[in-house]
DODOTI-352797 format. One line per field, with one value per residue (C-alpha): residue in one letter; y, x, z. Coordinates in steps of 0.5 Angstrom, whole numbers, plus 500, padded with zeros to 3 digits. Each point is the difference from the previous one (the first is absolute). Layout:
N
resn = (A;...)
c2 = (Y;...)
c1 = (X;...)
c3 = (Z;...)
This chain:
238
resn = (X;X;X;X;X;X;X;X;X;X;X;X;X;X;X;X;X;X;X;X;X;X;X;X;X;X;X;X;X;X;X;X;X;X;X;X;X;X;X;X;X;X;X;X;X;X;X;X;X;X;X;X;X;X;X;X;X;X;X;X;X;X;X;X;X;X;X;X;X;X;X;X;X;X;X;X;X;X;X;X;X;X;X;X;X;X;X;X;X;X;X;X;X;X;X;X;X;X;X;X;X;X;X;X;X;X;X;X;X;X;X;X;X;X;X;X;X;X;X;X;X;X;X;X;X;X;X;X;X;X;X;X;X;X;X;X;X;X;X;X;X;X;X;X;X;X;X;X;X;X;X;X;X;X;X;X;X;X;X;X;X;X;X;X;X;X;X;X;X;X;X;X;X;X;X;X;X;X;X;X;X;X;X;X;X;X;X;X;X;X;X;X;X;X;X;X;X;X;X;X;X;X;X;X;X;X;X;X;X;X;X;X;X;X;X;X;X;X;X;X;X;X;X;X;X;X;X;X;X;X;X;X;X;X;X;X;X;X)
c2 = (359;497;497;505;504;496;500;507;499;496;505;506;495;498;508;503;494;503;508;497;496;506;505;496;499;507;502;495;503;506;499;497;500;506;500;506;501;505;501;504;506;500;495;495;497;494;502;507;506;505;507;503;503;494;497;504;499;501;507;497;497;503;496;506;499;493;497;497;505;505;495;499;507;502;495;503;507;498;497;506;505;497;503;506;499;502;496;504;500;504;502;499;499;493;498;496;502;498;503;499;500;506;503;497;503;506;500;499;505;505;498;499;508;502;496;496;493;498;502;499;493;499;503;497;494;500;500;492;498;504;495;505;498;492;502;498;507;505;506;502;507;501;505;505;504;498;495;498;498;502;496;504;495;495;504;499;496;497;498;497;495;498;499;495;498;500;493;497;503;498;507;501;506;500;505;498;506;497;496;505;497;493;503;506;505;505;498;500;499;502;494;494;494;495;492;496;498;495;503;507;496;498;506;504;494;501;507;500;502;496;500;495;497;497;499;505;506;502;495;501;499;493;497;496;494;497;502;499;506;501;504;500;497;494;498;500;495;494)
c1 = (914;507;497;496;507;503;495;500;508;499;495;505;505;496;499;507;502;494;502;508;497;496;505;506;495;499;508;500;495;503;507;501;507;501;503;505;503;504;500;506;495;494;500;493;496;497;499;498;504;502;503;501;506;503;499;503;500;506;500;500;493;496;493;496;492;498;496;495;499;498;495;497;501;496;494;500;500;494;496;502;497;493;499;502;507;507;506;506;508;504;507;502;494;501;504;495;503;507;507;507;506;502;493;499;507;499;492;504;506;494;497;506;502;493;499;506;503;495;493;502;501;493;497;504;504;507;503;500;494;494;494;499;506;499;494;494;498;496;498;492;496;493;501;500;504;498;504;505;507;497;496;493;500;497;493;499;495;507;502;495;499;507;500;493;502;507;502;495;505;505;502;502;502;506;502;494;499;502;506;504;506;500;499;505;496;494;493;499;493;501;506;498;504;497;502;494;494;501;505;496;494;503;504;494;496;506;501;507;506;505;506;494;497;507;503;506;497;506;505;507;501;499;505;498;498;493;498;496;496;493;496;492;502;502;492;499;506;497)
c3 = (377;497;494;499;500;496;495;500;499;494;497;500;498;493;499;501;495;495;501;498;495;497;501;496;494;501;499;495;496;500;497;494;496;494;494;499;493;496;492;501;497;506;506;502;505;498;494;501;498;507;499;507;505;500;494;494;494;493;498;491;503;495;499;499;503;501;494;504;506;494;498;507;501;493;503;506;498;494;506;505;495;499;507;498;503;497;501;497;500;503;496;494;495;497;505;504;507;497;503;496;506;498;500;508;500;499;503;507;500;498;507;503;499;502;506;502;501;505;497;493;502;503;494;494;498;500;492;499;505;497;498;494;497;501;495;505;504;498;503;500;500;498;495;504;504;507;504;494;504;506;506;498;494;506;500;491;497;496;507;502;495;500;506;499;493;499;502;495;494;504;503;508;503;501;506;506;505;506;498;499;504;496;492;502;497;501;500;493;497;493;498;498;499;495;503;497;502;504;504;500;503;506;501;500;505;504;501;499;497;494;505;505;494;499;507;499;504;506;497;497;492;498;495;495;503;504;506;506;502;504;494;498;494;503;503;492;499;505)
């Protein structure tokens, strides 16, 4: 009984030294060091352009939308009509989604003055923070009148086949129902943001949103420099 108590011993020994093992690659896995740079116009994290509540960017940017986001957007568009599907853009004809910061600026008092500080915080950007103005968002409609800027927009054909297809050009949306605290907005099914596709790829596989792809959901601004952070992207950097 003695040995076989020992035995027994070792044996559990030898799988908690497994699980410790297991556990820490695990941990390690899922960190890895980022890149946070600024061009003194828009901050980047890896490489990848960022515009939220924290990371703003210089009231003269003014790059206009982004020449190949229109490109994947003009591809999307092309494919999404085959199947009788319309993906136009809400705003300004021509400007592809595009919002100066004076224009942001003036978008967001408006709401201001109609819903106050708080709402109008959870369903537009403050001037200086808008994806629009970085040139790589858009806000997509149907054609029609039915669920443009507004949730019912989640039960067109034109959302459905960005939800299934939109990564294949490059494109995420970018305010997931449900994460809401981490992205500081309202869920917001017809803002796409235009990332690439590979980061778009695995966005979508992952079910998550850019603050968690880039690990810098809940924290602080980061200042220019490298960091480590636990973030989705970081299964893709072994």
């Amino acid at each position: 009984m003695k040995k076989r108590g020992m035995k027994m011993k070792r044996i559990l020994v030898g799988l908690i030294s497994l699980s410790v093992l297991a556990t820490g690659h695990e941990a390690e896995a899922a960190s890895c060091k980022i890149n946070v740079s600024y061009n003194k116009q828009f901050y980047k994290i890896d490489g990848l352009p960022i515009a939220n509540k924290q990371y703003g960017m210089a009231r003269s940017y003014n790059p206009g939308a982004n020449k190949t986001m229109l490109q994947s957007y003009q591809q999307m568009k092309k494919a999404a009509l085959k199947k009788g599907i319309v993906l136009d853009v809400v705003g300004t004809p021509g400007a592809y989604g595009y919002r100066s910061y004076a224009t942001q600026k003036q978008l967001y008092n408006q709401y201001i003055n109609l819903y106050g500080f708080s709402y109008a915080s959870k369903i537009s950007a403050k001037p200086g923070t808008s994806e629009h103005q970085l040139g790589l968002a858009m806000d997509i409609r149907d054609g029609t009148n039915f669920g443009t800027l507004n949730t019912a927009f989640e039960y067109t054909a034109a959302s459905k086949f960005i939800h299934e297809n939109g990564q294949r050009y490059g494109f995420i949306v970018r305010y997931l129902k449900g994460k809401e605290a981490i992205t500081g907005f309202m869920y917001e099914p017809w803002h796409i943001r235009y990332v690439g596709v590979t980061h778009a790829t695995r966005i979508k596989k992952e079910n998550v949103t850019l603050e968690e792809y880039l690990g810098i959901a809940g924290r602080k601004k980061l200042s220019v420099g490298q960091y480590k952070v636990n973030g989705t992207l970081c299964k893709y950097k072994r």
